[in-house]
Phi, psi and omega in degrees: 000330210250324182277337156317314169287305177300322191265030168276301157338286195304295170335294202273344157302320176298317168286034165287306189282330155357120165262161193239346168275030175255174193286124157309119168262129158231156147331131156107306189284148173260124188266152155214125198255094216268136179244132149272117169289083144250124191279067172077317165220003164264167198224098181248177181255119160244149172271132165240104175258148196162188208248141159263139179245335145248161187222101162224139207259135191188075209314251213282001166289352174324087177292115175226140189268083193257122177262128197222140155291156156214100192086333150145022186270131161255140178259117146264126223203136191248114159280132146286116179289339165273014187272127193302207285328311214268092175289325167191156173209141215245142190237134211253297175218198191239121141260181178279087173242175172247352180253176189257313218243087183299034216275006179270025171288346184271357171255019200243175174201141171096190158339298194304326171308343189290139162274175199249143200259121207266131186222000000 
């Protein structure tokens, strides 16, 4: 009864923080993720742009995982998608996948990484 109550309370305090604007994201789709920065008392927006390759849903624990070349380095980077850090995210383009988890994108390179594109 009492552990009911509580995560009846825990419910309703998370959904406060629930953000209601966001885009449907799936695997696959390519993103760009405006991060708020802060530099000692100024406050700015950097863009991450990349592929989500993992999802995992837990309402506000909700993750997604997005992969970008860099240099030729691939950076995998973990979003809370509900975190007051995260100022926006822009849905760039949709691709066509069959998986949940794209993690074999981290041995291809080059063309061969490109997905195929859904519209």
């Amino acid at each position: 009864m009492i552990k009911l109550n509580c995560e009846k309370t825990i419910h309703k305090i998370e959904n406060k923080f629930i953000k209601e604007n966001l885009p449907i994201i799936k695997i696959g789709d390519s993103v760009k993720i405006g991060v708020k920065i802060i530099e000692g008392t100024k406050e700015r927006v950097q863009f991450y742009e990349g592929t989500i390759i993992a999802k995992k849903n837990s309402s506000i624990n909700t993750t997604i995982t997005v992969r970008k070349i860099f240099q030729g380095i691939g950076i995998e980077r973990i979003f809370l998608i509900h975190s007051p850090k995260i100022a926006s995210i822009g849905l760039l383009r949709s691709s066509k996948v069959r998986r949940s988890k794209l993690y074999y994108l981290r041995e291809l390179k080059g063309k061969a990484s490109r997905l195929k594109q859904s519209f």
